[in-house]
C-alpha positions, -999 to +999 in steps of 0.1 A: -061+354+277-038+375+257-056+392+225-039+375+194-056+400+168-042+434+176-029+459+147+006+449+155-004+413+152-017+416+119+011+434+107+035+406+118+011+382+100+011+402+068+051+405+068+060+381+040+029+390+017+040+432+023+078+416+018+066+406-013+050+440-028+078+456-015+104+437-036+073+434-066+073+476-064+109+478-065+109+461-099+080+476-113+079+513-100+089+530-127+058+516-148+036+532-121+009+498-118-021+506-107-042+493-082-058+463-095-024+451-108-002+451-076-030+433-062-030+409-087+002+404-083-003+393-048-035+380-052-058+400-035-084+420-040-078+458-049-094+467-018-081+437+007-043+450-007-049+488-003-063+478+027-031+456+041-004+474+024-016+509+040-019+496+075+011+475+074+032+501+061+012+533+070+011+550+040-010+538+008+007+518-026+005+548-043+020+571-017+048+546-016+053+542-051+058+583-050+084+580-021+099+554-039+100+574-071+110+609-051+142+588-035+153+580-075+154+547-060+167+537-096+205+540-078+196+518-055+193+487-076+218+463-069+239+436-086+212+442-117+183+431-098+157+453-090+163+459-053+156+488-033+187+500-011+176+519+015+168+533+057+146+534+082+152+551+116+121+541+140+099+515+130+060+525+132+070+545+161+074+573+146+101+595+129+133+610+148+128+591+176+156+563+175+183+583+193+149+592+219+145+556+224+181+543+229+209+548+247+200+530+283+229+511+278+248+543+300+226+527+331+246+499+328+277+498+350+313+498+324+311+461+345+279+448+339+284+461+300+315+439+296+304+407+316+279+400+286+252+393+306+264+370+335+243+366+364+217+387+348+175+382+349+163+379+315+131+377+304+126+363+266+091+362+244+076+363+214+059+391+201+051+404+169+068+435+149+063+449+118+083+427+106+073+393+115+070+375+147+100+388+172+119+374+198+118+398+225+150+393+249+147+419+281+161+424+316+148+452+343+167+476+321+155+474+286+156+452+260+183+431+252+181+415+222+153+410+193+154+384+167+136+371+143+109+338+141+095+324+104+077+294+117+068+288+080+100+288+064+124+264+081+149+263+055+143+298+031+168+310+010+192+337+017+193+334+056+226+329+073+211+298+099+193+266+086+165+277+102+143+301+127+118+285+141+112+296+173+129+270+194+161+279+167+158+315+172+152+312+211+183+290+214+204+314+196+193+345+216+198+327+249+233+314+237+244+350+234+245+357+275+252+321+285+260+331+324+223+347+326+193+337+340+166+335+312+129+327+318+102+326+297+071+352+293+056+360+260+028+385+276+061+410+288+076+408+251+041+420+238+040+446+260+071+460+255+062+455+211+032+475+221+046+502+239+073+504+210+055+498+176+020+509+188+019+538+214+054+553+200+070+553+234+103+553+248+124+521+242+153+516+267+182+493+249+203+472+272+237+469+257+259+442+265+294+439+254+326+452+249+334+487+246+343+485+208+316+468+199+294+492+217+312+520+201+305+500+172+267+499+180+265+536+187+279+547+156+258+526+135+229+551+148+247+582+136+237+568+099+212+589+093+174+577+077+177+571+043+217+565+041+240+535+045+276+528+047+297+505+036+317+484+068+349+509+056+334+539+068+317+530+101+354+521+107+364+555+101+332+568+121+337+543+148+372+559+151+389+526+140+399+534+106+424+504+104+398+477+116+370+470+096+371+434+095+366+434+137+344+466+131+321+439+103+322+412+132+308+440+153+278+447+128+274+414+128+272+409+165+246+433+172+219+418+195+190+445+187+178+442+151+159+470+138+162+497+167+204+495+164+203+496+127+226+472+114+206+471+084+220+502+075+261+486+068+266+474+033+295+452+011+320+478+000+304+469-032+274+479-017+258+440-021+227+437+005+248+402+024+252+379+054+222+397+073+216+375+105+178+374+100+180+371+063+186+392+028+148+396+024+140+405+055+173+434+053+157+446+021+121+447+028+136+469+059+162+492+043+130+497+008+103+506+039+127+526+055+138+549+022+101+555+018+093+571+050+127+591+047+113+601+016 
């Protein structure tokens, strides 16, 4: 029976609650709370939120609230709410290591990369992440696609779909490669979150798709931690200055959340918007992400 109480479970499971301290510091940071008050605030104990916070996001509240204050997250704010703007490269894994844990996308035949999946052996699970439960799309050559399931919020504000419960989320994953051959095994996805989030290793990245939107994909990974950009300049970076409404369909059209950072591309008025897996789940990202650059 597969063990339901690993680190990386409870992690997923405190996703929402750390979602919430997040967007609580951003708001409050500058008046330094202490201890008992951001746990308050979440309704906790002092030592059950130290506890949860420092796990979940591997440095403590106080160490965070430092980063936070050390990144003069004060530009960050957006549309005059408190909201922290912000990067982060590699998940628990570890600093530096995106570009390590990418590009197996050149083992795929120019072919295979522009048939989008057709005739291909997929494999799609759930498995938890850092940030919530993930749906773990993979094939022999890495993963494929990861989205994202809230079981408990069917209909919350500020995500693009009515809903991502996992039958939703699964639907829209598979509907993305149409022409594959997509079977079910949750214990594969938890080994490959494992081998990611927990031992730090090597994550191959199956791209399919066009070559622009692969050049797309790739260039989105040249932001470096702690920066965005709006959808204007990954044009230019792209090396399609003249198209960044196909370029913001690209973004948009990334299959790996997280690991292909399209987090990271903002409104030219720099407005956190139309994130696939939600606004709240972009900014808990792009806030966890400037601390650790920090």
């Amino acid at each position: 029976m597969t063990d339901r109480n690993t680190p990386l479970d409870e992690r997923a499971a405190a996703y929402d609650r750390m979602a919430k301290a997040l967007s609580y510091l951003g708001d409050t940071w500058r008046d330094w709370p202490d201890l008992a008050s951001l746990a308050a605030a979440m309704k906790l104990s002092p030592s059950h939120f130290q506890r949860e916070f420092t796990r979940w996001a591997g440095v403590s509240p106080r160490q965070f609230q430092s980063a936070i204050a050390h990144a003069e997250a004060g530009e960050l704010l957006r549309q005059g709410a408190s909201v922290l703007d912000a990067t982060f490269e590699t998940g628990l894994s570890g600093p530096g290591r995106l570009h390590d844990l990418f590009i197996a996308h050149e083992g795929l035949t120019p072919g295979e990369a522009k048939a989008g999946g057709r005739g291909a052996d997929l494999v799609l699970g759930r498995a938890p992440t850092p940030f919530g439960e993930g749906a773990w799309l993979m094939s022999p050559r890495g993963l494929v696609a990861l989205g994202f399931i809230d079981d408990d919020a069917p209909a919350k504000a500020g995500f693009v779909h009515p809903g991502y419960a996992e039958d939703a989320v699964f639907a829209d994953l598979a509907g993305r490669y149409p022409g594959a051959d997509i079977r079910r095994d949750d214990a594969a996805a938890r080994q490959m979150a494992a081998q990611v989030f927990e031992k730090g290793e090597p994550l191959p990245v199956a791209l399919y798709g066009t070559p622009f939107r692969r050049q797309v994909w790739r260039a989105l990974l040249d932001i470096p931690a702690g920066d965005t950009c709006t959808y204007g300049e990954l044009a230019v970076a792209s090396g399609h200055p003249k198209a960044a409404r196909a370029v913001g369909a690209a973004v948009g059209a990334n299959p790996v959340s997280w690991f292909i950072p399209c987090h990271r591309a903002l409104a030219a008025d720099g407005r956190l918007h139309n994130y696939h897996w939600g606004v709240d789940r972009k900014r808990a990202m792009l806030t966890y992400e400037r601390a650790h650059a920090a």
